[in-house]
Structures are given as C-alpha cells and as structure tokens.
C-alpha positions in Angstrom: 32.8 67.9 295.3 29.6 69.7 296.9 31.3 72.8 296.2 33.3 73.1 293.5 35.6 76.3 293.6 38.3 77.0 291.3 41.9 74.8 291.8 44.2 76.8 289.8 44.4 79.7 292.2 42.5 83.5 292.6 42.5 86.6 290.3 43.6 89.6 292.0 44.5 92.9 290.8 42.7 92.2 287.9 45.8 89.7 286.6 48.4 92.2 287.5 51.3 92.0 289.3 51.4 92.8 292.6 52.5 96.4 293.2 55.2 98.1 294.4 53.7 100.1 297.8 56.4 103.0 297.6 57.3 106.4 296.9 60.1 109.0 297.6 58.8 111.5 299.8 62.2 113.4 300.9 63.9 116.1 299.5 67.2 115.6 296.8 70.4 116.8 297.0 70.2 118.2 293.6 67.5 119.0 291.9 66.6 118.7 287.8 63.9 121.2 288.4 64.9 124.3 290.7 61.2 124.8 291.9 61.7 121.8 293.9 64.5 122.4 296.1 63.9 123.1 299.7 64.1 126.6 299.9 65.0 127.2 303.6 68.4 124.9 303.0 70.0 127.8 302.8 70.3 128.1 306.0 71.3 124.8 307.3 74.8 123.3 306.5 73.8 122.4 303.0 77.1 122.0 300.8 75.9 122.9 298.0 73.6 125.7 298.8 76.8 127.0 301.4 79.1 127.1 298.6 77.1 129.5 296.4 75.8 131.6 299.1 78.0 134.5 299.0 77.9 134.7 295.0 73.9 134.6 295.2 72.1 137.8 295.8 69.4 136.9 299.0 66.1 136.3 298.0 63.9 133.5 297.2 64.4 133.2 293.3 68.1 133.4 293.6 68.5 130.0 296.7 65.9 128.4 293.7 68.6 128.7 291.1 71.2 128.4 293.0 70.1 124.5 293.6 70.9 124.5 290.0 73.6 126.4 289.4 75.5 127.2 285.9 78.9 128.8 285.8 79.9 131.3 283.4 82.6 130.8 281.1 85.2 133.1 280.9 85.9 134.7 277.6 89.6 135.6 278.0 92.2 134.5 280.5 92.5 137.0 283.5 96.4 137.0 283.4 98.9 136.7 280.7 102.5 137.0 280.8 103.2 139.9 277.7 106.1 140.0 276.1 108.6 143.4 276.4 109.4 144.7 273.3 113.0 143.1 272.9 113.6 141.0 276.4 111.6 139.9 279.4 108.0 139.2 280.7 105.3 141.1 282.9 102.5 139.3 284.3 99.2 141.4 283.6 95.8 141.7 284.1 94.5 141.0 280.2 91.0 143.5 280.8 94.3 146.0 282.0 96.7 145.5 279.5 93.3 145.8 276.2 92.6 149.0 277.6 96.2 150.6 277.5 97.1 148.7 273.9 93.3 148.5 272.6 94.5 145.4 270.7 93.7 141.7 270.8 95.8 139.8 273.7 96.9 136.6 271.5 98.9 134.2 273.5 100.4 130.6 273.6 99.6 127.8 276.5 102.6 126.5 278.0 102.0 123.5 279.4 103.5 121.2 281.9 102.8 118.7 285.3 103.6 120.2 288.9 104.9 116.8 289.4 108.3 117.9 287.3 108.5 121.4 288.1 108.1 122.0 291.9 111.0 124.5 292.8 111.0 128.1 291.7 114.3 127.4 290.0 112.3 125.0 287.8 109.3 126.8 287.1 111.6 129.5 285.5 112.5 127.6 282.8 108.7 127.9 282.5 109.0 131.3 281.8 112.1 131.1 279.7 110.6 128.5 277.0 107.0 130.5 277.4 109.0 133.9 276.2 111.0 132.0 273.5 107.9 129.8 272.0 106.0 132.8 271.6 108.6 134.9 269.9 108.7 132.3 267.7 105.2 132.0 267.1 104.8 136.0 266.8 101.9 136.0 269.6 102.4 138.9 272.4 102.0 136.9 275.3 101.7 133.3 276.4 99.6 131.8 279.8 101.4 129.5 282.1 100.0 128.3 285.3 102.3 129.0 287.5 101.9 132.8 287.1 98.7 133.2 285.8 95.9 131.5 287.6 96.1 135.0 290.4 97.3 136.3 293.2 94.9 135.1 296.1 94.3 131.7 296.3 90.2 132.3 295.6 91.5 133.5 292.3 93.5 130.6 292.0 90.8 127.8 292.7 88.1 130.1 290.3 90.5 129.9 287.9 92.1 126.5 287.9 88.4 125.1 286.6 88.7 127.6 283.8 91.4 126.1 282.2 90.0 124.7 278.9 88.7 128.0 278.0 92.4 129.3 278.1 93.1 126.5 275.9 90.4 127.5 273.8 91.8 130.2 273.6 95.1 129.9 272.9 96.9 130.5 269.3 98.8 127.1 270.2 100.4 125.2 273.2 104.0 124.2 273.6 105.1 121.4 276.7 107.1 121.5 279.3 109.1 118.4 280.5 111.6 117.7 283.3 113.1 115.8 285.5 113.0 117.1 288.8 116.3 118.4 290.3 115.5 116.5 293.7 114.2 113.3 292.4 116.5 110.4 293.0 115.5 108.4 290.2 117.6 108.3 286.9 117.4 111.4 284.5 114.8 110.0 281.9 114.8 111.1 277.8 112.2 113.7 276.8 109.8 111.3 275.5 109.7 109.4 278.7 109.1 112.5 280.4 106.1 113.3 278.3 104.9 110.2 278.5 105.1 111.2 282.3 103.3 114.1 281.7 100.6 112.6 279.6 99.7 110.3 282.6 98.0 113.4 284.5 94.4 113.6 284.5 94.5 117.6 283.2 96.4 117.2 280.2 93.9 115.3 278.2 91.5 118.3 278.1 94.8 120.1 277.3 95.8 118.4 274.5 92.1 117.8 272.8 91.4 121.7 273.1 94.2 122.6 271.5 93.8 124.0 267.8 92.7 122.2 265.1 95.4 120.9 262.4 98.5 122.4 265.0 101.3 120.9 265.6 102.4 121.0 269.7 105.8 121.5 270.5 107.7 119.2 273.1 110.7 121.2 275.3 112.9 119.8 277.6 115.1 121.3 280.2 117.7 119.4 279.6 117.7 119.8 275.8 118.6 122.3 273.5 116.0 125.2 273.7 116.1 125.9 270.1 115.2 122.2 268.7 112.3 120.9 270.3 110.2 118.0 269.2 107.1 118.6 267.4 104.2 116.2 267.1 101.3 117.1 264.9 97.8 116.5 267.3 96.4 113.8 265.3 99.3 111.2 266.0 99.6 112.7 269.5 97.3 109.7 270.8 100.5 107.5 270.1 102.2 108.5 273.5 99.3 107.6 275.6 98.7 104.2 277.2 95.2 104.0 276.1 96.3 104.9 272.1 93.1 103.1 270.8 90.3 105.0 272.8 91.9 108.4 273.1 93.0 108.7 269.7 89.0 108.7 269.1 88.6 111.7 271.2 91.0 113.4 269.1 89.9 112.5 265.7 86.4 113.9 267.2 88.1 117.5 268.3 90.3 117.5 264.7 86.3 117.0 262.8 87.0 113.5 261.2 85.1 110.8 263.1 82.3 113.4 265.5 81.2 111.6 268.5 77.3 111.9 269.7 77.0 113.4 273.4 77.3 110.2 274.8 79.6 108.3 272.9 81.7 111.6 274.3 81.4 111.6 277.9 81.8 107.9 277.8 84.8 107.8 276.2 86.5 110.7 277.5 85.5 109.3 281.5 87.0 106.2 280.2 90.2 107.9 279.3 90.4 110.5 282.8 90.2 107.2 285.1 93.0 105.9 282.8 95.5 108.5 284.0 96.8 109.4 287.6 94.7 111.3 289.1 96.7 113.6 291.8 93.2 115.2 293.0 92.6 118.0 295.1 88.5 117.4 295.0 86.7 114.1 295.2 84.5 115.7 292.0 88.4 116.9 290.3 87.3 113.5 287.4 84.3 115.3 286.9 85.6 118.7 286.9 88.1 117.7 284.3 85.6 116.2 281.8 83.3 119.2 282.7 86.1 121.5 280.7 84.9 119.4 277.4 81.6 120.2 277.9 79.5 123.5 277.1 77.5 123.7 280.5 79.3 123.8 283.5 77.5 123.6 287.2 79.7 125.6 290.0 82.1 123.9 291.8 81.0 122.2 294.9 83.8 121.3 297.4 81.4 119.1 299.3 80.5 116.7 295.9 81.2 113.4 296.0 82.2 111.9 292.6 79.5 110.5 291.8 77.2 113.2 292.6 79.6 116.1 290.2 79.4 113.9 287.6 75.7 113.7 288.4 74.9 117.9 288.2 77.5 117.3 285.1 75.1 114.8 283.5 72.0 116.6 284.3 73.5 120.3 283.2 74.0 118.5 280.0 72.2 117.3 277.1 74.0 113.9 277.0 71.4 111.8 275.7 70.0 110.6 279.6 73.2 108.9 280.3 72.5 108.3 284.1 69.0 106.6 282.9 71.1 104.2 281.0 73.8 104.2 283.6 71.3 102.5 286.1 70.2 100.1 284.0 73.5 98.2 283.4 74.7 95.0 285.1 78.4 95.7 286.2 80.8 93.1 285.6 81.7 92.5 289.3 79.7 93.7 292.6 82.4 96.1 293.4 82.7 97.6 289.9 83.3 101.4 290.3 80.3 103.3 288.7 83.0 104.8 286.1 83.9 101.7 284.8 80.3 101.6 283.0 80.9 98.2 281.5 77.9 95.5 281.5 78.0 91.9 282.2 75.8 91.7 278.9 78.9 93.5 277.2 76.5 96.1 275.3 77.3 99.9 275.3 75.3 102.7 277.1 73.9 104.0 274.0 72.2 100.5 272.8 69.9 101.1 276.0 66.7 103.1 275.3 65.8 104.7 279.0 61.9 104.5 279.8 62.9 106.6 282.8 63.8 110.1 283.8 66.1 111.0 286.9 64.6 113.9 288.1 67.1 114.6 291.1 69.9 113.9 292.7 69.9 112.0 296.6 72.4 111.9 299.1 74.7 109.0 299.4 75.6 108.6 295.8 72.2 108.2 294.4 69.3 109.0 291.9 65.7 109.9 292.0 63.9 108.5 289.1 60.3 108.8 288.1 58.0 106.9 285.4 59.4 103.8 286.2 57.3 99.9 286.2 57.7 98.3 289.1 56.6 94.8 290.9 56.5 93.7 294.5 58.6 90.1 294.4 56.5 87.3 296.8 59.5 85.4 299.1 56.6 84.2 301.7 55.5 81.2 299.5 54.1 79.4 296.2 51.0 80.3 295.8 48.0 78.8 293.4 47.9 80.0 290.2 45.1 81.4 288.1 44.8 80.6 285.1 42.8 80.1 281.7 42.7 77.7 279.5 40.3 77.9 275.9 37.3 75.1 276.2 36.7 72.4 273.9 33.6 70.2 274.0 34.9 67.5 275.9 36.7 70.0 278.6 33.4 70.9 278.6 31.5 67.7 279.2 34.1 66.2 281.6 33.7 69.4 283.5 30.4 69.5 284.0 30.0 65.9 284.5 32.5 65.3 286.8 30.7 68.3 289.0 27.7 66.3 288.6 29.3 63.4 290.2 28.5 64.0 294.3 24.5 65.4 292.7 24.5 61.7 291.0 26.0 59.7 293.5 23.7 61.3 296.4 20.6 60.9 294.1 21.7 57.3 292.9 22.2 56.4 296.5 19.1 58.0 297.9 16.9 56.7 294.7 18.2 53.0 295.0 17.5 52.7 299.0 14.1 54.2 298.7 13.0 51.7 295.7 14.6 48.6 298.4 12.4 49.9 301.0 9.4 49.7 298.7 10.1 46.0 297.7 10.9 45.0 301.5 7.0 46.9 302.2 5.3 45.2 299.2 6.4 41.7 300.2 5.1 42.0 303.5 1.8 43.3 302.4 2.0 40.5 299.6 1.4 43.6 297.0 3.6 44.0 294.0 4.4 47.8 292.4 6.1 49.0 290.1 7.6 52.3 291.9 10.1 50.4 294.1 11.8 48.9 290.4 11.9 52.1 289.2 13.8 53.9 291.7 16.1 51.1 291.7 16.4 51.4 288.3 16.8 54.8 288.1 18.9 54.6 291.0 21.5 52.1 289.8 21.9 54.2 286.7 23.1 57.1 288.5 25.6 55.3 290.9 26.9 53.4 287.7 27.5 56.7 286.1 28.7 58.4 288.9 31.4 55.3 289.1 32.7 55.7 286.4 33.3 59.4 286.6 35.3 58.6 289.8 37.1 55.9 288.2 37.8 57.7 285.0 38.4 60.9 287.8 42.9 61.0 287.3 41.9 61.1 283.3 39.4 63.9 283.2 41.6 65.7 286.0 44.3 65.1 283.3 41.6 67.4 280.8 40.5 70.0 282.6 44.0 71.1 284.2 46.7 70.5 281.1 46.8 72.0 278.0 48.1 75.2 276.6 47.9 78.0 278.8 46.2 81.1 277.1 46.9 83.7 280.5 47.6 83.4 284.0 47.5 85.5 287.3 51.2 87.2 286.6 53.0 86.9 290.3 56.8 87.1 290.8 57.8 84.6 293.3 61.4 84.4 294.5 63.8 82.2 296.6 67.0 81.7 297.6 68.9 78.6 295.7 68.1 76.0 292.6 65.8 74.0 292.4 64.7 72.2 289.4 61.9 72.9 287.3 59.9 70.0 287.6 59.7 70.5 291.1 58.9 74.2 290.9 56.3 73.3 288.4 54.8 71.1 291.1 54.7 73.2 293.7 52.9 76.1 291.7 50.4 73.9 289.6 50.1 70.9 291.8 51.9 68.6 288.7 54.8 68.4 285.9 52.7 70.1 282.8 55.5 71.3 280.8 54.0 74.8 281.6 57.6 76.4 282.8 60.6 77.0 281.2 63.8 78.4 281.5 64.4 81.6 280.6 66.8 81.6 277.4 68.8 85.0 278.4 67.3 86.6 280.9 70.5 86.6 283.2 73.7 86.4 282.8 73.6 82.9 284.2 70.9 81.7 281.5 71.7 78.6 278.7 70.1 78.6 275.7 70.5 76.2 272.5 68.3 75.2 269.6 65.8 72.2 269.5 65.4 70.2 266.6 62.9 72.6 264.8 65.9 75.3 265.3 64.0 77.0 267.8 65.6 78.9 270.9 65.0 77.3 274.1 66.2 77.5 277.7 68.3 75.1 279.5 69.1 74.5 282.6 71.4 76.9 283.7 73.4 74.2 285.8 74.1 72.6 282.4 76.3 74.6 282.3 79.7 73.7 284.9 80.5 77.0 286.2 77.4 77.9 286.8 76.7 74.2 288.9 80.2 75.4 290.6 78.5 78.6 291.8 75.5 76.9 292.6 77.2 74.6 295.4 79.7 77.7 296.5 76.4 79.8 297.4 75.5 77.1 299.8 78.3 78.6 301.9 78.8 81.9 301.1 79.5 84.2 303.7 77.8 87.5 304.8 78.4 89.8 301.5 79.2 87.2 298.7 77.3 86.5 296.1 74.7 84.4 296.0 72.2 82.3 294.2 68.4 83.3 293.7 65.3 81.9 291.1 63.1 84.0 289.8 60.1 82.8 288.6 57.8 84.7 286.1 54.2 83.2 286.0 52.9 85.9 283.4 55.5 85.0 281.1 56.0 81.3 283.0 59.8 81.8 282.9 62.1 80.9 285.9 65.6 82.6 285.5 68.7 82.2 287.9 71.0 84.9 289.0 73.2 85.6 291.4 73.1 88.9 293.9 74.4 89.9 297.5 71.0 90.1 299.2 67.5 89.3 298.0 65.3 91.6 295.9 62.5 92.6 297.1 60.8 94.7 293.8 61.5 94.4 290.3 62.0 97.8 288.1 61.7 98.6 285.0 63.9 101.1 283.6 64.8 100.6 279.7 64.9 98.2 277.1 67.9 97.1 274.7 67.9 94.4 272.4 64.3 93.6 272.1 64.6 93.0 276.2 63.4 95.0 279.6 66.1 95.8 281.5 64.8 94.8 285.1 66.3 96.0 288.2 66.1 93.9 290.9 66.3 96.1 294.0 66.8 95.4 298.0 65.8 97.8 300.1 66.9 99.5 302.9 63.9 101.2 305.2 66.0 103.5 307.0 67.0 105.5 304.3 64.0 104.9 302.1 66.5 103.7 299.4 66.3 100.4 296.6 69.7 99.4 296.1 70.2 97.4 292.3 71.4 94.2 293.6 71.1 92.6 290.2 69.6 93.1 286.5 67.6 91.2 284.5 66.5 91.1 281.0 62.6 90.4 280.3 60.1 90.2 278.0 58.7 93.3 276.9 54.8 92.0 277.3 55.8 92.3 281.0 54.7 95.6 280.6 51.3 94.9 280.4 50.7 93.9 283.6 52.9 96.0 285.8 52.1 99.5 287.1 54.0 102.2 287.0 55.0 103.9 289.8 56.4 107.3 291.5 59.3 108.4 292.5 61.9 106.0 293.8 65.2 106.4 295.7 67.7 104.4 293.8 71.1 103.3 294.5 73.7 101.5 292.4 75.4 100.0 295.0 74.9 98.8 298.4 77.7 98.8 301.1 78.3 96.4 303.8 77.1 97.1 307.1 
C-alpha cells in the first residue's frame, strides 16, 4: 500500500497483440512472379524446371519463364482422318493435307471411352461410324483418338492435353458406345452404355465444348448404324449422375445462365471428382479442367494434384480462388481439398480474400503474403490491462484509499508522540497544549484511515468493475472447457461479467436472444453434442479431434473449437459475412510450415490491433507422423 502499482496487468506493444515472429525465407516450388525463381534449379532435379528444359532455349531469361510456363494452344488438330472421294479413310497430317487441297479441313469428333473399345477389332467400328457420321454431316474428315493423337508416343502425350481445342474445333461430335467383346458382364442397352461413358472424367470437357445449339449423336455397335440416338446438348445433363450441377455448366457453354470465373472452376472441379477418374497423372483432374480454361501452364509429370491445380489457379484470372480456398473450415479433418465445402456452409465466392498467394511450396502448399497474424499465449493467464473512464467517486476512493498506509503511519506516529508529551508534562507537573493536539490530530487520521480499510472490499468493488472502455488485447489458449466464471477469475482476479461467449465465432458457438432481442452467446455445452464432444476429447487418442478455448481479451470473447493439435498463431486471411476468417495454425519447425488446424470467425476491430506480417508457409492440412 506503500507502493501502489497498477493490478490489472502491463501495457505492452502498445495494446497490441503479441506478434507473430516469422517469415518464409526458402524458395517455392512455383512461383507467381518468375523473377523469383531460383535460377540455378535448372540444374538440380527440379520437376518442373526438368520437364521444360529441352523445349527452353538456355539462357537466363528463358529458366525465369520457364518457372512459369504457358502452353500454346493449338489452332488445328495435327491429324485427321479425310474422307476418299466415294469409300475409305487416310490418316493425314492437316498442315499436309491444306497445302495440297488449299481448303479448310472441317471435321467431326468421334467420341468414345477406351474402357469399351480396347481391341483393334473394336476400335474399327470407330472408324466405320467416324466415315459414315461425317458423310452425313457433309464435313471432309472427322478426328478420332485412336488414330489421331500421332505416331510416337511424345506426340501422343502433347496431344492428349490438346483435346478440347479439337473439340473446339470440331463442326459437331457423334459417340461411340460398346460393350466390350471380352467383358463377361451382360450386354447392356445403348443408354446404359452411355451412361458408362459419361462416368469418365474426359468427356465432360467433351461434351461442354461441343457447339452451341447441336444436337450429339449416340451410336452403338450393336445397333443399327443408320438410326442413332440424338440428344440435343442442353438436356444432355439428364444422363449424368450429378444432373443438377452439371446441367449449370452447360447452360453456361449454350450462353443462358454465364458463370463468373469462379463460380466455373468450382463447379466444373465439383463435377470431374464426380466421375471415374482412370488417371494416368496425379495432376490428370487438373489437366481436364485446364481444357475449359484459356490459360494453360505445361504439363508437369512430377505435379501433385494439388500443386496442377495450383499453377492452374494462378495462370488464371479466377477471382483469387486459392486465397479463398485457405480460408474455409472443411467439414471433416480429412476432407480432400477438392471437396471445398465449409463447415459454415457458405460458398467460395461469399469470402473477400485480404491475402495474396504469391507462390507455390512443396508438399501441397501455398505462400501467402499481406496476411494479420497473432502469436496465441499457452504458458499461462496473465493480468490484464485495462481502462476504465473515471468518475468523481472512482476518483476519490482511489486516491483515498492510496492515502490510507500515508494516514495510518502519520495517525500512528502523531497519536504516540502527543502520549509521550502528556506522560513528560505530568512528571514535570506542566500542562501543554501540543501533546492534545497531536493526539487529536492523530486520532483523526487512524479513524479515517479505518474506515478506508473497513470500507476497503467496497471501494475495491469501484475502482476494478465497471464497463471496460479497452484492454491490453492477448490471445490466450488452452486445451479443454472450462467455464467462464472461472476464466473470468483467473484473468481479472473476480466474476465481473466482463467475458462472454462468443455468439458464432466457431462452429461449436450457441447463440440466442435475451429479453431485449439481443444476440448473445451461450455456453457452448448448452448445447448436448457439443457437451458429448467435450467429455470424448478427454480421451481422445493421438490424431482425433480435440477440444481447445480461445479467449479474446481485445474483444473479451472466449470461443470453443475443436482441432487435431494446438495452434500456435492466429491468421487473418478474409472476411465473409461481416466476420474475419481466422486461421488457426500449428506449426511444424522442420519445414518452416503453419498447418490450418482450425478456422475461426472474428470480429473485424481485431484488425486494429494485429500486425501484419510477411510471408508465411501455409498448409491445409497436416498429416500424421
């Protein structure tokens, strides 16, 4: 009471948060910006800079592209099969056969799946419906796969990602169905087997390319050759599983419903992990949806999936979709990064990105720069500042009860001095008047400074409840529930009523109105699933879930969620809804990474008192050692 000091905590970095002490040093896989690829990968066992080596003339300014590569798309097919005048077929080169006719090479797609035609006896019924759907349709030749992708099997892989511009191409496109002659299973009708055929991952592009306003004829071997079935594009969607979501990618190719970028690539990613996929490159997804796009990057053997659709995305002007990609919560922990469905059940394109990925890392993850970001304290509670508006009787207690020890001591000090007087006036048989005074004066001050101790649990009551007008902003974090009133307690030393729960920061949050109609948080254990998960995290083994708080003293919120392993740093990457989307991130030293273990929806003042940061590794999911 000597020394009064301040109760409610220190100020430190000037009421910020604490900040995140990291940045991304290393080189990416995959650059946004070819100046800053590491030049002298080219000759190390790079996969992507190896597989563009031999089409990239040596020298400095060529490996710098090459990091970023764009392939070219082809204007014509390089093989057609042309028609004779009155019977048969000869496979061509197209550049070959222009120069000898010096006419336009129009042709029809004939399409089909290499899962019914796999002998050479059936691939010549290829040939014999190719020859008699374009006679019919007055074209001079038509493209078919099995004859026109090249002779060497480099002109073969080149060409099998060129596809949709044949398509593009093409004057119309007739299909193919079958039943294999060596399958064992039942002969199926046609519209089985195109059903069959619709399940493959590289007929969707097929189909959506295909000419406005056509109709596509249906063949089957085992059918007559002159009556096929025809099905106008539109209602093509009908034979597909996913009718509902694929028959807006067609309406978007026909002109009536156009999609944005995103709303594109979404959907049509949605729709290519709908079908089987039969792939020859972990990337093949990517590769597929690339044919729907303008820009193209060169194949990469060595991709993973993720990281195709990655140089996809960032070729691209698809309104940031792996900035909002990072910033959802997936339904599950295991929830493939396709799948792109949040917990929160809002669509990519209601998330604003306040982020930019500027590369891509090894390992199936992003760089991204301009990000906020906050350190999370697991060590402890610790005291928090705070600041509270005065009043004239904060003002009076405070100072008076600081004045209590000065009072006491002098009281004390006055009332034994004015004793000692008396007890030396009576032995010299002189009266005076100082030894009454001080014991007057003496008394006065002990009474006072009595009563400030006695009336001490009231004024303490004063100075230290009350409305809250800013605090020292902290993010503190542990492992389990624990009920407000005891948080409360351990932060501020009492049950004020200062915390509350946060009304939908996580997916775990309870809300409902009070009896002014106002929104306010509940305890999320209210709520019997959530108390469930609550006692099953007790026990949860070695990569389950588990149960973490959160507490928030800027915003004096305490949310609950659940994640694998504890967060170490908060992120802030977008905003949807009114809301912050935070990213909760572990991290993982030896590769410098943060992995998203969880996201969480804040208040947008958070803003104010976090800093941003540099660049930062950033995973979407963590595996299991």
């Amino acid at each position: 009471m000597f020394f009064p000091v301040q109760a409610s905590g220190e100020i430190r970095n000037a009421g910020k948060y604490d900040s995140l002490p990291y940045r991304f040093w290393g080189y990416p896989y995959h650059t946004k910006n070819p100046q800053e690829g590491r030049i002298e990968m080219s000759d190390q066992s790079h996969g992507l800079v190896q597989a563009l080596a031999a089409s990239q003339p040596q020298s400095g300014q060529a490996t710098k592209s090459a990091l970023n590569p764009i392939s070219e798309r082809p204007v014509e097919p390089n093989y057609l099969c042309f028609l004779q005048k009155t019977q048969g077929i000869e496979t061509r080169k197209v550049s070959e056969w222009k120069v000898e006719h010096g006419i336009e090479a129009t042709y029809l797609l004939v399409s089909y799946t290499s899962e019914q035609f796999k002998t050479e006896e059936e691939q010549l019924f290829l040939h014999d419906v190719g020859e008699h759907a374009a006679r019919a349709a007055g074209v001079r030749a038509y493209w078919v796969g099995c004859s026109c992708l090249g002779k060497t099997k480099g002109e073969q892989e080149n060409n099998v990602w060129s596809i949709s511009d044949v398509v593009r191409g093409a004057r119309s496109m007739v299909i193919v169905v079958s039943n294999p002659v060596n399958k064992e299973s039942p002969a199926a009708d046609s519209t089985a087997l195109l059903r069959q055929w619709g399940t493959r991952v590289w007929t969707l592009p097929e189909v959506l390319l295909t000419p406005s306003n056509s109709n596509i004829q249906v063949y089957a071997r085992n059918a007559n050759i002159d009556e096929p079935m025809t099905f106008h594009k539109r209602n093509f969607a009908t034979l597909w599983g996913d009718a509902s979501i694929s028959r807006e990618l067609i309406d978007h190719y026909e002109g009536n419903l156009i999609l944005s970028s995103l709303e594109l690539v979404t959907i049509a990613l949605r729709c290519l992990h709908n079908r089987d996929k039969g792939l020859y490159l972990p990337g093949d997804m990517a590769y597929a949806l690339m044919g729907l796009l303008r820009r193209r990057p060169t194949i990469v053997k060595t991709d993973t999936a993720f990281q195709a659709f990655a140089r996809l995305s960032l070729a691209n002007d698809n309104d940031m979709l792996l900035e909002r990609l990072i910033c959802i919560l997936p339904s599950t922990p295991s929830q493939p990064w396709h799948e792109m469905e949040d917990q929160w059940g809002v669509s990519l394109w209601d998330i604003i990105p306040s982020t930019q990925v500027c590369g891509i890392a090894d390992d199936d993850t992003v760089i991204i720069d301009g990000g906020y970001a906050a350190a999370i304290r697991w060590k402890a509670f610790a005291h928090v500042a705070n600041l509270k508006h005065d009043s004239w009787r904060r003002f009076f207690f405070r100072y008076g009860f600081r004045s209590t020890s000065y009072l006491f001591t002098v009281g004390i000090i006055l009332l034994s001095n004015g004793v000692a007087q008396n007890a030396e006036d009576n032995d010299d048989g002189e009266s005076t008047a100082g030894g009454q005074v001080n014991i007057a004066i003496g008394t006065f001050f002990l009474v006072i400074a009595l009563c400030f101790i006695l009336v001490a649990p009231y004024i303490i009551r004063i100075l230290y409840t009350g409305k809250i007008w800013d605090t020292q902003a902290w993010f503190f974090g542990f492992e389990g529930y624990m009920d407000i009133s005891t948080i409360e307690q351990h932060i501020f030393g009492a049950d004020m009523g200062h915390l509350k729960w946060s009304t939908n920061g996580s997916s775990l949050s309870v809300h409902a109105p009070n009896e002014y109609g106002e929104c306010i948080g509940q305890d999320p254990t209210s709520n019997p699933n959530t108390a469930e998960k609550v006692e099953q995290a007790i026990n949860a083994q070695m990569g389950a879930e588990r149960i973490f708080t959160l507490v928030d003293t800027n915003t004096l919120t305490v949310t609950l969620f659940s994640a694998v392993r504890p967060p170490v740093a908060v992120v802030l990457c977008g905003e949807e809804g009114g809301m912050q989307r935070a990213l909760l991130c572990s991290y993982d030293w030896s590769t410098q990474t943060l992995f998203r273990e969880s996201v969480l929806r804040m208040e947008t003042l958070v803003l104010e008192k976090m800093a941003r940061v540099g660049r930062l590794r950033l995973g979407m999911r963590r595996e299991m050692l």
